[in-house]
Backbone as numpy.savetxt, mean C-alpha at the origin, in Angstrom:
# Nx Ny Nz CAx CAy CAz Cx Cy Cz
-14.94 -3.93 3.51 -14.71 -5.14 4.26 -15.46 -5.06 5.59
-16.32 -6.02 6.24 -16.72 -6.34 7.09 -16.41 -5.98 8.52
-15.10 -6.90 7.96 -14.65 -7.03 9.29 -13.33 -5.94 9.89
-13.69 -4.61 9.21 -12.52 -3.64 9.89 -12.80 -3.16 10.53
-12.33 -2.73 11.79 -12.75 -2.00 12.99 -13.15 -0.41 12.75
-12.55 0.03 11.83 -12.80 1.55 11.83 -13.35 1.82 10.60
-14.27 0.84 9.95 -14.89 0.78 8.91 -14.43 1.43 7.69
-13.46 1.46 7.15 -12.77 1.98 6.08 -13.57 0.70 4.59
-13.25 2.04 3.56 -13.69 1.07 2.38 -12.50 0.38 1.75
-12.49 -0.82 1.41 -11.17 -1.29 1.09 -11.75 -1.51 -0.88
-10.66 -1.38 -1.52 -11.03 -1.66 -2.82 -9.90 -2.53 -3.46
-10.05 -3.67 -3.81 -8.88 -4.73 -4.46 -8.46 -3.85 -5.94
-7.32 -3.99 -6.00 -6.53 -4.02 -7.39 -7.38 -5.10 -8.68
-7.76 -4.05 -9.79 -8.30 -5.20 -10.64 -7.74 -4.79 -12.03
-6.99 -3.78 -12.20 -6.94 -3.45 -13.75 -5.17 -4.26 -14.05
-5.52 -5.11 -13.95 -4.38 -6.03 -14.36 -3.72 -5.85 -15.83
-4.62 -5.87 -16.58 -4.20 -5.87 -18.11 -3.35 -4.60 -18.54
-3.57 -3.69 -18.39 -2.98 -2.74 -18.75 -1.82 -1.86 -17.63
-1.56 -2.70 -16.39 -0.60 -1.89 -15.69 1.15 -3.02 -15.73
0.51 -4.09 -16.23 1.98 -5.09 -16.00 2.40 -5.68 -14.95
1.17 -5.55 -14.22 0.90 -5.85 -12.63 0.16 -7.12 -12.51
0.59 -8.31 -11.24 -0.28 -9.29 -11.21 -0.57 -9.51 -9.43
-1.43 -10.33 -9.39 -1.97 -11.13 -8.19 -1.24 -11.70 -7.17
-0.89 -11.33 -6.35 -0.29 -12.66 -5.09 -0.90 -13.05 -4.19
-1.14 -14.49 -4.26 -2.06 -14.55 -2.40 -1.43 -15.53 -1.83
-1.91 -15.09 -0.68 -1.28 -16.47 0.98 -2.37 -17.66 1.05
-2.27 -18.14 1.42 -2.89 -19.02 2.04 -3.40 -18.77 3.55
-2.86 -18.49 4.21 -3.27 -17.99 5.55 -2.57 -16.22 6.04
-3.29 -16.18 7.25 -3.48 -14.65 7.38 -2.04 -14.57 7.97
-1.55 -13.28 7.73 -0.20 -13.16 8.18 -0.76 -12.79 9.11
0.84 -12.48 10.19 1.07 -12.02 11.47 0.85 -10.64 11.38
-0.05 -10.08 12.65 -0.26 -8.48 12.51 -0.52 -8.48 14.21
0.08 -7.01 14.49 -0.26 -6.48 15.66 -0.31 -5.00 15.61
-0.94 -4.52 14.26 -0.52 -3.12 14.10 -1.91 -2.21 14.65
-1.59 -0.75 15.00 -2.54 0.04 15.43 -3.82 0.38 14.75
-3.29 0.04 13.36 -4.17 1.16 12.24 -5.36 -0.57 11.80
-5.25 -1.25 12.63 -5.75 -2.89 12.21 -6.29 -2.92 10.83
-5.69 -3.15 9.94 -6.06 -3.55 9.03 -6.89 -4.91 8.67
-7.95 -5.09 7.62 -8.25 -6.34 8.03 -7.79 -7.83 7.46
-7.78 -8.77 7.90 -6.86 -9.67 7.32 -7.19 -10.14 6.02
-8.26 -10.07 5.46 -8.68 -10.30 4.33 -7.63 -9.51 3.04
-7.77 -8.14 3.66 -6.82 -7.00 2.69 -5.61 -7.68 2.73
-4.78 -8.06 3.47 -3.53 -8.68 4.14 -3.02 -9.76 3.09
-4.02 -10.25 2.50 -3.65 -12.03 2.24 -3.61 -11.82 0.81
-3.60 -10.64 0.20 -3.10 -10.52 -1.43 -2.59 -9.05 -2.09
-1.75 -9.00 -2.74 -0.62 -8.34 -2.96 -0.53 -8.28 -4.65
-0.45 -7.00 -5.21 0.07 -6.57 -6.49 1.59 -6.76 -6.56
2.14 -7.14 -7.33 3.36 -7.58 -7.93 3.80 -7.31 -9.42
4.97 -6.97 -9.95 5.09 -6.64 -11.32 4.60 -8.20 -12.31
4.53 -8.47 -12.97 3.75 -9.89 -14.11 5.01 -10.34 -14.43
6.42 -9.85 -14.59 7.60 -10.56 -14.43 8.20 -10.85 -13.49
8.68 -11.72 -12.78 9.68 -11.67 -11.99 11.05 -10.87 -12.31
11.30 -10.71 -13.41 12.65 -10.43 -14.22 12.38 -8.44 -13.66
11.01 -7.86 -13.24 11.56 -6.42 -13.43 12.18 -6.07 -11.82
12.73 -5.07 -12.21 13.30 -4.55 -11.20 12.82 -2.97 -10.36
11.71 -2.73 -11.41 11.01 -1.94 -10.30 9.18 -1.90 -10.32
8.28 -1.09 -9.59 7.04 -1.29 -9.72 6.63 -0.23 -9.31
5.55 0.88 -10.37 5.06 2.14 -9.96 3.41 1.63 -9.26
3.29 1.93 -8.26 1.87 2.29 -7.40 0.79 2.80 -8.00
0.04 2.29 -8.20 -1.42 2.79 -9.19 -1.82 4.23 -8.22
-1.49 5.28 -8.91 -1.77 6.42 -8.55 -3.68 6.92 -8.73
-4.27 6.44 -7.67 -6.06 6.71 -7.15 -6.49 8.76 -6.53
-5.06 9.08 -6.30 -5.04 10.54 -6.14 -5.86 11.05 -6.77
-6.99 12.20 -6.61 -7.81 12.97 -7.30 -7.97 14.51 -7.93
-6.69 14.98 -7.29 -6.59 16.42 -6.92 -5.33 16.40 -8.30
-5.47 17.66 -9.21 -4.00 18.10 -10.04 -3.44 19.04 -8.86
-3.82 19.37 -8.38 -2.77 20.38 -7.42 -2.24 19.70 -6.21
-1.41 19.87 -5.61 -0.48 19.19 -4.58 -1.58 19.63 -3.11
-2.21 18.67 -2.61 -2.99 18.48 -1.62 -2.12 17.28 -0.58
-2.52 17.48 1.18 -1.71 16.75 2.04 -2.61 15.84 2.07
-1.90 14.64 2.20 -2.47 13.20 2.58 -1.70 12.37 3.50
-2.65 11.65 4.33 -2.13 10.82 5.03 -1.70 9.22 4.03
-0.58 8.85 4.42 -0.42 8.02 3.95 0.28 6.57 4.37
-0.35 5.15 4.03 -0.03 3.98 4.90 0.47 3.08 3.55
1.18 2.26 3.22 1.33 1.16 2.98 1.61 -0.13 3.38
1.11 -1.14 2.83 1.47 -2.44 3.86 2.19 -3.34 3.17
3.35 -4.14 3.60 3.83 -4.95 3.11 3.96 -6.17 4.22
3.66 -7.42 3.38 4.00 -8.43 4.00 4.20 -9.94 2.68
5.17 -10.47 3.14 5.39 -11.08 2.23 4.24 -12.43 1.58
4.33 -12.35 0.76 3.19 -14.13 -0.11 3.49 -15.17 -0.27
5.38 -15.63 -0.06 5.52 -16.53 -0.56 6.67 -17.02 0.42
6.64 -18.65 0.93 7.76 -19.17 1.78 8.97 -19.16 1.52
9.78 -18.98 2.20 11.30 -18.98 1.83 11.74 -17.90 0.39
11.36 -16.70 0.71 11.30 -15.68 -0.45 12.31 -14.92 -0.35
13.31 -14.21 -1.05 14.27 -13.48 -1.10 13.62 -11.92 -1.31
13.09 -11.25 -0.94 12.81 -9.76 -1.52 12.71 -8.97 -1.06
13.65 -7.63 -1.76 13.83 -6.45 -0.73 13.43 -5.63 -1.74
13.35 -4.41 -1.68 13.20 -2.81 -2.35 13.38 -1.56 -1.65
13.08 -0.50 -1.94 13.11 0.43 -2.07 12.11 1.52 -2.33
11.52 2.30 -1.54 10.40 3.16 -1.94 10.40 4.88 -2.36
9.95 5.19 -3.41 10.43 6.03 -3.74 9.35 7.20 -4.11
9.11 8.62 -3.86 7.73 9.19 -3.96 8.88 10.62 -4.94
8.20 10.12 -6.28 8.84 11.24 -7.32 10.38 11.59 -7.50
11.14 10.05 -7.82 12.53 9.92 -7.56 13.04 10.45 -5.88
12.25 10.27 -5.22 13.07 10.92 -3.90 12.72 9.92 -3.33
13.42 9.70 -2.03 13.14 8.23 -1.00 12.52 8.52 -0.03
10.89 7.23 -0.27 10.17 7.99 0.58 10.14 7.55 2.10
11.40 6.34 2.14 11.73 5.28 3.65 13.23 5.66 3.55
13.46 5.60 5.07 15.13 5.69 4.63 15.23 3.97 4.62
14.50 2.73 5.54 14.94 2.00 4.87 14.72 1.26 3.89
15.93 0.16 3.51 15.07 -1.16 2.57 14.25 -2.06 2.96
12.93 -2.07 2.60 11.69 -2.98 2.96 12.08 -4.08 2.67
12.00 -4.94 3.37 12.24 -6.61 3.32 10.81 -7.57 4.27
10.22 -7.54 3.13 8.98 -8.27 3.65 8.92 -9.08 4.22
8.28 -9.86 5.23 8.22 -11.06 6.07 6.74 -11.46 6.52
6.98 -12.14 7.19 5.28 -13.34 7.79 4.91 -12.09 8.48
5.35 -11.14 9.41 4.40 -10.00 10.04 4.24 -9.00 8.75
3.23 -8.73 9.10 3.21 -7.36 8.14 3.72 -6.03 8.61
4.51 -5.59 8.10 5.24 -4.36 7.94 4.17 -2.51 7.48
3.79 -1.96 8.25 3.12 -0.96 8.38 4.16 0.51 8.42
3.93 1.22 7.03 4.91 2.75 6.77 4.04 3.56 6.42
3.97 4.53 7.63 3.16 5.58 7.67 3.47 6.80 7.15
2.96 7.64 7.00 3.12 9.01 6.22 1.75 9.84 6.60
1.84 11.07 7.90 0.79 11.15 8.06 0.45 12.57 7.69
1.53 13.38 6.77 1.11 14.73 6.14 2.11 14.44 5.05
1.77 14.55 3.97 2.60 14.06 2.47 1.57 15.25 1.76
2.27 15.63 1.34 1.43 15.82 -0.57 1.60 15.83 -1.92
-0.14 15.52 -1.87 0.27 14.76 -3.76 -0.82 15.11 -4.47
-0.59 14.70 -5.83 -1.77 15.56 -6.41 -1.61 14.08 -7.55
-2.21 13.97 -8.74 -2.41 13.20 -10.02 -1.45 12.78 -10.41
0.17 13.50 -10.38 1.04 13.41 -11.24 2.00 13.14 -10.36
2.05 12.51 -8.89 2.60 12.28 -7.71 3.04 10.11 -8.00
3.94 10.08 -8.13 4.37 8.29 -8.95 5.38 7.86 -7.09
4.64 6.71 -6.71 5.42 6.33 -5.62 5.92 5.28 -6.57
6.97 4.85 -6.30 8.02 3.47 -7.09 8.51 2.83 -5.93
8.66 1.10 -6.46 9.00 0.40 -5.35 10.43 -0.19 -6.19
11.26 -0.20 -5.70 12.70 -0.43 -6.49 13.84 -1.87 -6.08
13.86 -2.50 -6.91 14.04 -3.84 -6.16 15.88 -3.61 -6.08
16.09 -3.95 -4.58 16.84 -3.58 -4.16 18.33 -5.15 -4.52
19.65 -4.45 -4.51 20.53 -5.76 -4.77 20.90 -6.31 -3.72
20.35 -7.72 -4.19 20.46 -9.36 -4.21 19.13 -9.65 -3.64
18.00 -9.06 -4.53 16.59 -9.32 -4.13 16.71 -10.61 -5.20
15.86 -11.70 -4.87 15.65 -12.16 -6.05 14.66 -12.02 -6.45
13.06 -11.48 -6.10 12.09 -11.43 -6.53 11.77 -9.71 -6.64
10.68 -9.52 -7.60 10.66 -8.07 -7.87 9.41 -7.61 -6.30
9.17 -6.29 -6.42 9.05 -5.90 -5.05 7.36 -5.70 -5.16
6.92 -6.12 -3.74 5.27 -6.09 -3.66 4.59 -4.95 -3.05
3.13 -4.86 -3.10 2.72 -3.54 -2.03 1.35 -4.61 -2.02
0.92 -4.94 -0.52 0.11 -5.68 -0.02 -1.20 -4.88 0.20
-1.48 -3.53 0.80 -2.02 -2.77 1.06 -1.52 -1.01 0.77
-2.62 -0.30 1.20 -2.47 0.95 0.75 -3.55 1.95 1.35
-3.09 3.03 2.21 -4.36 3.12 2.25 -4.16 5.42 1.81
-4.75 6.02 1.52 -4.78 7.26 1.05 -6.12 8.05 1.60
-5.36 9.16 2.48 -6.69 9.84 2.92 -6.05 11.26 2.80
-7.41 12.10 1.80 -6.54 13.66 2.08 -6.99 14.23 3.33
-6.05 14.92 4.08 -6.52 15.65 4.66 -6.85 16.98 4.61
-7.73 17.29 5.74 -8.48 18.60 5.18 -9.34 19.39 6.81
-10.21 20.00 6.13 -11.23 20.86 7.50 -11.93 19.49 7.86
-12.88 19.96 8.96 -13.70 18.80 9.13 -14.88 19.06 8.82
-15.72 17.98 8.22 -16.89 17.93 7.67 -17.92 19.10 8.64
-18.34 20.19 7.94 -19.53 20.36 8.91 -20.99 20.37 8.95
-21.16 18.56 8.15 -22.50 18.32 8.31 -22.39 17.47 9.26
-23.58 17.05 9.76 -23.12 15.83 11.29 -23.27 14.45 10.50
-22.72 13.67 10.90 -22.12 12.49 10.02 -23.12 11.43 10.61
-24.08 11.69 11.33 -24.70 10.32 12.34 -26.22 11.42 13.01
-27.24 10.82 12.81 -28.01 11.05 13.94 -27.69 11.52 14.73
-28.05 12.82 15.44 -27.48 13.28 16.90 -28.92 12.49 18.17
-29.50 11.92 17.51 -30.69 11.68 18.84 -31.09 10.35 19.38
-29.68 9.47 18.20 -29.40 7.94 19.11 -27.81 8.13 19.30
């Protein structure tokens, strides 16, 4: 995306068919005042389960590593739809990975995680919480392992 300040690569959700997962978008950019600025483009559409009827939704696991490596970790939620009822629950390998229940709204909601680890076989779940009426979303995402620091130089040193 263009327009992110700290030039991150953003990649949309596309394997629809085979996860049971669908599309949500806004119409206009939600409310944000967060540090990590995400850009509003990422903001304005959201994976969702293809029923309304389920009651929970596993996170397309992009992890690369089989062995348990630390990662920083962000998700974003903000809600898609006016006058919406929906809460959940987040969960990293049956354990809770928020103590609270996410209840999406017009700002976007930013949950950080900035030493986690995970490896291939690492399942975050979003768990729709009671008297949600809609099943639960993840707007954004973002996954970085951490590690040493690069020691090639990343830029020209002579501009």
């Amino acid at each position: 995306y263009p327009d992110d300040p700290y030039d991150r690569l953003w990649f949309p959700f596309t394997n629809y068919s085979t996860t049971g997962l669908s599309p949500v978008r806004r119409s206009s950019d939600p409310s944000s005042n967060l540090p990590d600025r995400p850009p509003a483009a990422v903001l304005r559409q959201a994976i969702t389960p293809s029923s309304s009827l389920a009651s929970n939704m596993t996170v397309p696991n992009l992890i690369t590593s089989t062995s348990l490596v630390p990662h920083y970790v962000t998700f974003y939620f903000v809600e898609m739809l006016a006058n919406a009822s929906r809460s959940f629950d987040i969960y990293l390998d049956a354990q809770q990975f928020y103590s609270k229940t996410i209840v999406p709204g017009e700002t976007v909601l930013e949950i950080p995680n900035p030493n986690i680890s995970l490896s291939t076989s690492s399942v975050f779940s979003l768990v729709r919480a009671k008297g949600s009426t809609l099943p639960p979303l993840v707007s954004a995402a973002e996954f970085y392992m951490v590690g040493d620091a690069w020691v090639v130089d990343a830029t020209d040193s002579s501009d």
